[in-house]
C-alpha positions in Angstrom: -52.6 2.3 -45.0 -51.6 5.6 -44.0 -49.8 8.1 -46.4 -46.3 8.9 -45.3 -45.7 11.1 -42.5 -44.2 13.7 -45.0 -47.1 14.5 -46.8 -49.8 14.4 -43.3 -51.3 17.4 -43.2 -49.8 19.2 -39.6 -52.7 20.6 -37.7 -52.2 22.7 -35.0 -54.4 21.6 -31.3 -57.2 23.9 -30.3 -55.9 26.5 -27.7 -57.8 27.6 -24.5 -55.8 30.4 -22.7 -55.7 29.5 -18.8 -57.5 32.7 -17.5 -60.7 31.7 -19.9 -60.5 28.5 -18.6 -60.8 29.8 -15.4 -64.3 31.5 -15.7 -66.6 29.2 -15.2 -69.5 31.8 -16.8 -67.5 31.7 -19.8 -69.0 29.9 -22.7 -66.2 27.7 -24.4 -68.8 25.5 -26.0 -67.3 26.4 -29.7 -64.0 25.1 -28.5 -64.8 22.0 -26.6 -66.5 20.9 -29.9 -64.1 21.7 -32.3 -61.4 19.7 -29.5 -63.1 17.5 -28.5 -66.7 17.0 -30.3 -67.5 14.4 -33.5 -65.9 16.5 -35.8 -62.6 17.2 -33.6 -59.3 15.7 -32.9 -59.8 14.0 -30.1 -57.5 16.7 -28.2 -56.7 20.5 -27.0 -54.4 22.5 -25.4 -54.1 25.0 -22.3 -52.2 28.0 -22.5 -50.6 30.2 -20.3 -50.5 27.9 -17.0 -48.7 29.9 -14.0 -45.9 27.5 -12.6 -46.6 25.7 -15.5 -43.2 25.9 -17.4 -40.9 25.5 -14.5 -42.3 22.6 -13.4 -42.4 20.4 -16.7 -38.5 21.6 -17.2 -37.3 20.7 -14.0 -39.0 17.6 -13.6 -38.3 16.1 -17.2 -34.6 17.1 -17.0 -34.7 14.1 -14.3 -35.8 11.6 -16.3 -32.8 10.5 -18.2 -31.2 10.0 -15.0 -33.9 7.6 -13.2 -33.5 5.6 -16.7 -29.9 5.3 -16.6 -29.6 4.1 -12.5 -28.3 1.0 -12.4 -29.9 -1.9 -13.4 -30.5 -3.9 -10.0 -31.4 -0.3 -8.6 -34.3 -0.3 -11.5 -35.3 -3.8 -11.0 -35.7 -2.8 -7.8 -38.3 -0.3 -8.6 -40.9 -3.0 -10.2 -43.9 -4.1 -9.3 -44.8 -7.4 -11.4 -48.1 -7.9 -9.1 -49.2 -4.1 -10.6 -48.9 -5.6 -14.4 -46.2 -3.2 -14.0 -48.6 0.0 -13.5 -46.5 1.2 -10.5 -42.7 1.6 -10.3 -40.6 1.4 -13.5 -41.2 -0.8 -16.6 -38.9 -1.6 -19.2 -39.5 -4.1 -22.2 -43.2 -5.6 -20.6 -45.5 -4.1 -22.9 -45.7 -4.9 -26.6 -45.7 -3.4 -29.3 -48.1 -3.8 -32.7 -45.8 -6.9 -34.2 -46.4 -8.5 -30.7 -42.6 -7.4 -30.1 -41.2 -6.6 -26.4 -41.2 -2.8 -26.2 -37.1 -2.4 -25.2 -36.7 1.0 -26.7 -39.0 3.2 -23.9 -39.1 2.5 -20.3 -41.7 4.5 -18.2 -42.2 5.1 -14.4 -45.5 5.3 -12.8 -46.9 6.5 -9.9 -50.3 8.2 -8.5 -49.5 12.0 -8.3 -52.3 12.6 -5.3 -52.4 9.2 -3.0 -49.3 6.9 -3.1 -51.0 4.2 -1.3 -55.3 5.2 -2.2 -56.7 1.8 0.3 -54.9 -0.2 3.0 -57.9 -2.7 1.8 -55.6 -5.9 1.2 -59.0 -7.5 -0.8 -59.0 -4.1 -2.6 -55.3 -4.4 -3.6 -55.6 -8.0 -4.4 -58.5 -7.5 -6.6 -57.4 -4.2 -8.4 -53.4 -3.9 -8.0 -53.0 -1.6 -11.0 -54.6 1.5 -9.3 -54.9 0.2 -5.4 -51.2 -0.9 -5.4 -48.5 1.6 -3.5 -46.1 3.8 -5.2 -42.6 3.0 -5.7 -40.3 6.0 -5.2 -36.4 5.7 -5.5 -35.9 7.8 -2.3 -32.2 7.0 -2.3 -31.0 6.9 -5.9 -32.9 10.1 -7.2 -35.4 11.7 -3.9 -35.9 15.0 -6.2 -38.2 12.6 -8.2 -41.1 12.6 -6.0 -41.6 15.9 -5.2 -41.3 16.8 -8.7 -43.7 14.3 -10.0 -46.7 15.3 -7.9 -46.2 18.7 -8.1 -46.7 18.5 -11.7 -49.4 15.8 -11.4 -51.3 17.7 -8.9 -51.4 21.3 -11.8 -52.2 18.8 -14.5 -55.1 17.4 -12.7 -56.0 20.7 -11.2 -55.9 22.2 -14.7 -58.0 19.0 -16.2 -60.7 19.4 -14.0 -61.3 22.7 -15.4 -61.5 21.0 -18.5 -64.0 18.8 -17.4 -66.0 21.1 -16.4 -66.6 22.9 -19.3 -66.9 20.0 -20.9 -69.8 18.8 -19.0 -71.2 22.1 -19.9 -71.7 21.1 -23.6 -72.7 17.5 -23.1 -75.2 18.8 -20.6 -76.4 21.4 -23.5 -76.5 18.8 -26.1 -77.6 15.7 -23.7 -79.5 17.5 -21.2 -77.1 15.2 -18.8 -77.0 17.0 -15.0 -73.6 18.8 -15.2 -73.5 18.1 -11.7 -73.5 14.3 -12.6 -70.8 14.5 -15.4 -67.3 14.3 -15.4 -65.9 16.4 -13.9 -67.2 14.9 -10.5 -66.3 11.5 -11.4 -63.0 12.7 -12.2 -62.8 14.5 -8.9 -63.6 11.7 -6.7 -61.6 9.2 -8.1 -58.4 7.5 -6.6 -57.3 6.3 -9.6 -55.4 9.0 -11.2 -52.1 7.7 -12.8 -49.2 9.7 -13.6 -46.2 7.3 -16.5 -42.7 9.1 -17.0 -42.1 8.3 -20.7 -38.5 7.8 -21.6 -37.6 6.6 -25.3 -34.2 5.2 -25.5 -31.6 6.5 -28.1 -30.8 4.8 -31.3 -27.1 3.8 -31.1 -27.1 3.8 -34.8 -28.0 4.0 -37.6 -29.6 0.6 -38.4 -31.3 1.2 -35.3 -33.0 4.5 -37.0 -33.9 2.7 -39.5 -36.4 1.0 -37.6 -37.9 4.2 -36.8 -39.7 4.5 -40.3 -43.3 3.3 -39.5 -45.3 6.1 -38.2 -46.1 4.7 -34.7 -42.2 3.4 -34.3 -42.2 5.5 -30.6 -45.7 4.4 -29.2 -48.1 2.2 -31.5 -51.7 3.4 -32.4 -53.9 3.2 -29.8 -56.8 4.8 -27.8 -56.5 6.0 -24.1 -58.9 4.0 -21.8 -59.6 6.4 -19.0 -61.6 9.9 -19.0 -58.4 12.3 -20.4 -54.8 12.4 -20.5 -53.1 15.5 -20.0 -49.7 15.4 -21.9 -46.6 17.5 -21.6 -44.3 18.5 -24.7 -41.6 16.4 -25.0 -38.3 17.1 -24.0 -34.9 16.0 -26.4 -31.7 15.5 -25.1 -28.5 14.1 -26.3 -25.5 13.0 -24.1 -27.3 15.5 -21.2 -27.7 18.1 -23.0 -31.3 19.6 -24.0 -31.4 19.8 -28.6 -34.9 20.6 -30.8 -36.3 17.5 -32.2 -33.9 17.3 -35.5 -36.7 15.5 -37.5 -40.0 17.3 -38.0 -41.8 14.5 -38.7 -41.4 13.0 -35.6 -44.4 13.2 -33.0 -48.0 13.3 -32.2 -50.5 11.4 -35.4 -54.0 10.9 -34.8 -56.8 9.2 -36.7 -59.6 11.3 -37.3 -63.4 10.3 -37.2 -63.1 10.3 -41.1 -60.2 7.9 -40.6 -57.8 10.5 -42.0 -53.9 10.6 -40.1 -53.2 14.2 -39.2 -49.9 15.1 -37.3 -51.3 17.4 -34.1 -48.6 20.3 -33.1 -49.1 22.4 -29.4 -46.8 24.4 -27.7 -44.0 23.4 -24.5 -45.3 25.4 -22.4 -49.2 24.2 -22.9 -50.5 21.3 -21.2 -52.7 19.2 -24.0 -55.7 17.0 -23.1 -57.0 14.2 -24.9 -59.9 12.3 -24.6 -60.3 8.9 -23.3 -62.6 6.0 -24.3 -64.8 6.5 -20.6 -65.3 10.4 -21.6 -66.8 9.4 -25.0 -69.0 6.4 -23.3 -70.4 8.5 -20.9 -71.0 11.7 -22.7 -73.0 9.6 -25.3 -71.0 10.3 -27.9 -70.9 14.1 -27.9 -67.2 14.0 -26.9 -64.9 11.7 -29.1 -61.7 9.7 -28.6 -59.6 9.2 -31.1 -56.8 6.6 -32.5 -52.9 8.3 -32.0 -49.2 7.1 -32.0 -46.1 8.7 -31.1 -43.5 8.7 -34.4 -39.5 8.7 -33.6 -37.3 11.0 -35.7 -35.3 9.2 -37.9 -32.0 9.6 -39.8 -28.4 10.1 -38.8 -28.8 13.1 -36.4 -31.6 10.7 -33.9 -28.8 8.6 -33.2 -28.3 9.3 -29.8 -31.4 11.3 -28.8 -33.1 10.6 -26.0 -37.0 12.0 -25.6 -38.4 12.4 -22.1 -42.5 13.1 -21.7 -45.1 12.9 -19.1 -48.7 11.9 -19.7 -51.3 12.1 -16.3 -54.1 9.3 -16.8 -57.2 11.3 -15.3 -59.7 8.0 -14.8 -63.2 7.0 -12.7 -62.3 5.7 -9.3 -62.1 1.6 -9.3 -65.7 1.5 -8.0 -67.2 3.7 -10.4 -70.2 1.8 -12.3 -70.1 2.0 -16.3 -72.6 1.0 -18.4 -71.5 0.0 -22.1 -73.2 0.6 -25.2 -74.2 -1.8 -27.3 -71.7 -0.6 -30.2 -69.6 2.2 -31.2 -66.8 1.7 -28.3 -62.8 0.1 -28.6 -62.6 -2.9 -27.4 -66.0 -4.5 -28.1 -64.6 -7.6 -28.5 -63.8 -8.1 -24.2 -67.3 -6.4 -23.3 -70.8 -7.7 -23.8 -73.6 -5.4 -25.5 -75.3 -3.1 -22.3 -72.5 -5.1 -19.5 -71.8 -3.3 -16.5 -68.7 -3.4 -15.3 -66.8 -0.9 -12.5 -63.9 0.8 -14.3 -61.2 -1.8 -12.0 -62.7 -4.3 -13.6 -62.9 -3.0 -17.2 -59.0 -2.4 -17.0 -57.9 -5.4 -14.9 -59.9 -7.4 -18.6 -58.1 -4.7 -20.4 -54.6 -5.6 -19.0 -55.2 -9.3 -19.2 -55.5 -8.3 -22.7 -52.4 -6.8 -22.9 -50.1 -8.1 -20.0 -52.1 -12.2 -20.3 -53.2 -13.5 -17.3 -51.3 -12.8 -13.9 -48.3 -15.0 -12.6 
């Protein structure tokens, strides 16, 4: 079991200032492996973003409003058909104890297309990334325009990313880095954007549930190629407060199977790596376990957290090839099976979500 959140060690992400970033000469090789290689966390951060800061304030400020609309103006905003991947979701997922999920809600949309095929068979087949987006134009229309602008600089900024990243798996792989990631990234149609809201605890009892160490989002590993991830933001009764628990936050498992909490700045943009990424980099680049831990004690009741995560993912058509072993979620793919990645999530939601009704 894990040692108490306490005494984790607190580690903070590697940093890659935005203007390095930038130069695509620039050898960040030393970086991306320390992020992102065997012996890394899984994750890293990007400093110094212009527009950066403006737009994650001004767009998480709205989320405590879109998740206290009314109710039949929420229900409104579902999309059962989607396994609830567009529109707003609230008590469908579950969490580790095979509970509903009733103390987050979450919003999703595609920051770049909000309808990517007009295909009906497409939409049919694959309606957790070919669905449409679900705005609430009338109840809160700032939300859109907010929510793609920051998509769009979170995607633009993860490319980058990618692109130094196939840099080092092309150095250790001798992979094309004109084949690698970053161009499957690019292409793709997929790209998912989920509004995070967590619920406050109206009391105490209720923060006592908060004790286990994935009591906010339970341990898991992303599916897609990265996720880019914004500080969170606290409020209470409307009004913006520090975390008042420093325990609270981002754990991940390392390779060693050690639990480390991971520490980056608000005004960095963090990227993690996804399951795809580590598949198709052979390894070189490593995904890693994480959960999300609630603060707990008197002063969370009533504290609202608002987050946004971008899921940057191969387009629905995209062929993958799995490895024989050393991947999550063996036990729904055969050794060497091809699959596209629409059909690797649709199994992946059926997991999760059963069968469709």
């Amino acid at each position: 079991m894990s040692p108490a959140a306490d005494q984790t060690p607190t580690i903070r992400t590697v940093v890659i200032p935005f203007t390095q970033l930038q130069d695509k000469d620039a050898d960040l090789s030393m970086k991306i492996e320390e992020g992102f290689g065997p012996d890394g966390l899984g994750i890293l951060s990007v400093s110094d973003v212009p527009g950066y800061a403006s737009l994650r304030q001004n767009f998480l400020i709205l989320l405590p409003r879109l998740a206290n609309l009314p109710e039949n103006v929420k229900n409104g905003l579902e999309d059962p058909q989607s396994r609830y991947n567009f529109g707003w979701s609230h008590g469908k997922e579950k969490l580790e104890s095979g509970k509903p999920d009733i103390l987050k809600g979450s919003f999703y949309a595609n920051p770049i297309l909000d309808k990517p095929t007009t295909e009906a068979a497409l939409i049919q087949r694959y309606p957790a990334y070919c669905g449409s987006n679900i705005w609430p134009q009338t109840a809160l229309p700032e939300l859109e325009t907010a929510f793609k602008s920051l998509g769009k600089l979170i995607l633009d900024v993860g490319l980058l990313v990618a692109y130094h990243c196939d840099k080092y798996v092309s150095k250790e792989t001798g992979i094309s880095h004109n084949e690698g990631i970053e161009q499957i990234v690019y292409r793709s149609r997929c790209h998912k954007g989920r509004l995070l809201y967590y619920f406050p605890a109206e009391s105490r009892d209720e923060t006592q549930d908060n004790e286990s160490m994935s009591s906010w989002c339970g341990w898991h590993t992303d599916h897609g190629s990265f996720t880019g991830l914004t500080y969170a933001i606290f409020t209470k009764g409307g009004v913006e407060v520090p975390c008042p628990d420093s325990t609270a936050g981002l754990y991940i498992k390392t390779r060693t199977g050690q639990i480390v909490k991971v520490v980056y700045k608000e005004d960095e943009i963090a990227y993690q790596i996804g399951n795809i990424t580590e598949i198709l980099s052979t390894g070189c680049l490593c995904a890693t376990p994480h959960c999300v831990r609630a603060p707990k004690g008197e002063k969370a009741t009533g504290l609202e957290r608002s987050t946004f995560a971008l899921f940057m993912q191969p387009d629905w058509d995209e062929k993958l090839v799995f490895p024989e072993s050393g991947h999550v979620n063996q036990e729904l793919i055969q050794a060497n099976e091809s699959l596209t990645f629409g059909e690797y999530t649709e199994k992946l939601l059926d997991k999760y979500y059963h069968q469709k009704k």
